[in-house]
C-alpha positions, 0 to 999 in steps of 0.5 A: 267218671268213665266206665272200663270193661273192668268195671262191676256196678251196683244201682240202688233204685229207690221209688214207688209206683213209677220206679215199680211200673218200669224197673224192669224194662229201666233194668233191661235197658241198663243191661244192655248198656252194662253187662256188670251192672246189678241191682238192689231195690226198695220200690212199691206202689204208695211207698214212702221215705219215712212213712209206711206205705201201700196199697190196699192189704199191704204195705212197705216199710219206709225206704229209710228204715229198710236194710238196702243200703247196707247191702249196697255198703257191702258192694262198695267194699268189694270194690262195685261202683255205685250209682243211686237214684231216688225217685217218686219223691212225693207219697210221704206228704200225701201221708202228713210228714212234713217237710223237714222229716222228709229231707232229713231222710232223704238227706241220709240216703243221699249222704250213706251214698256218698260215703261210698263214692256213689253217683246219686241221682234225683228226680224232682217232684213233677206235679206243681199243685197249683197249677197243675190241680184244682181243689176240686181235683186235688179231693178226688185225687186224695180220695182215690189214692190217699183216701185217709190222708188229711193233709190240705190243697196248700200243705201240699202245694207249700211241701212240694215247693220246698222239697223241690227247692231243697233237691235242686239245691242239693244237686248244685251243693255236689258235683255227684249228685245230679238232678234228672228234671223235666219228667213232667212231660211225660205224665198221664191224666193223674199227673202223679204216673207216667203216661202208658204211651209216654213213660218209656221216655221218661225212664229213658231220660233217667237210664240214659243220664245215668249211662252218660255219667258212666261215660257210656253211650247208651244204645238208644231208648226204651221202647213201648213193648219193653215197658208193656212188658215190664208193667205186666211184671210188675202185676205178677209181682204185686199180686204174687209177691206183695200181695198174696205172698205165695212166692218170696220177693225176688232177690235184690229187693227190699 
């Protein structure tokens, strides 16, 4: 795929908490790239593919069930280039799906793309329980972030496996659909976030390997004030939007 000035673009960015921390400066970046670009997005901390989730008094609806992607059908029928990233893969089993539910959905969102000739990207799950947790670690872990969860230390272990497994292989079926790997590297001491002096790597490692596939050369990374910035936008829009309702959610987001 290469980019023309004739162009119009629409990325449809699914995640959670990490895509919700850096969508601002990840958005910037693109814009900066690609004047033509747009955005529709299903984000929030504790979010989930099939689960509903959140975060202390409020929740999402699930990502699958959400009107996003029929709003992205309506782009792609006016002739916008799509390009789909599904990220922070994880809260679901944290929330007792299992596994095959959780690839079902994902499996939909990944084919309703394609359907509209999008490029769609993946991000593994970073975390490898065994390694990365005890099972000391993993109760204060599930205690602090999923404190009614009752899923185990080898159910999750066992779901993460077979989830990344399943996105690894899904990336190799397709030429269009690509998987962004490695961002392990740039987590903080939960191991689930990005680090605070490390996660402008990591949406640059996304937003460039998305640029790249438009044939676009992007014009360096993001940097540390663009995601102080953004991390600060994502608490105003939290506290205002999700949480207080004072304002409604800003335009693009599901």
């Amino acid at each position: 795929m290469k980019g023309s000035e004739q162009d119009q673009f629409l990325f449809v960015l699914l995640g959670a908490s990490n895509l919700a921390r850096g969508y601002s400066a990840l958005t910037r970046h693109i814009s900066i790239n690609i004047s033509a670009g747009e955005f529709l997005n299903a984000l929030g901390p504790g979010r989930g593919y099939c689960a509903r989730g959140g975060l202390l008094n409020f929740t999402y609806s699930p990502i699958g069930e959400c009107s996003v992607m029929k709003f992205a059908k309506v782009y792609a029928e006016r002739g916008f280039r799509i390009m789909v990233l599904l990220t922070d893969i994880g809260n679901d089993i944290m929330y007792g799906v299992p596994d095959s539910s959780i690839i079902e959905s994902l499996d939909t969102l990944i084919e309703k793309s394609l359907q509209m000739n999008a490029e769609v990207f993946l991000t593994s799950i970073h975390v490898n329980v065994s390694k990365d947790m005890g099972k000391t670690s993993f109760k204060l872990f599930k205690y602090i972030f999923y404190p009614n969860s009752l899923v185990t230390f080898a159910q999750a272990d066992s779901t993460v496996k077979k989830l990344n497994h399943y996105l690894e292989e899904k990336s190799l079926q397709n030429e269009r659909v690509h998987l962004v790997s490695g961002l392990g590297a740039f987590c903080g001491l939960d191991k689930i976030h990005y680090g605070l002096f490390k996660s402008h790597l990591a949406w640059s490692r996304v937003a460039n390997a998305m640029l790249l596939e438009l044939g676009v050369t992007p014009a360096g990374n993001l940097g540390l004030g663009s995601m102080a910035v953004s991390l600060c936008k994502n608490l105003n829009r939290l506290f205002t939007s999700d949480m207080l309702r004072v304002i409604k959610k800003p335009k693009g987001f599901f």
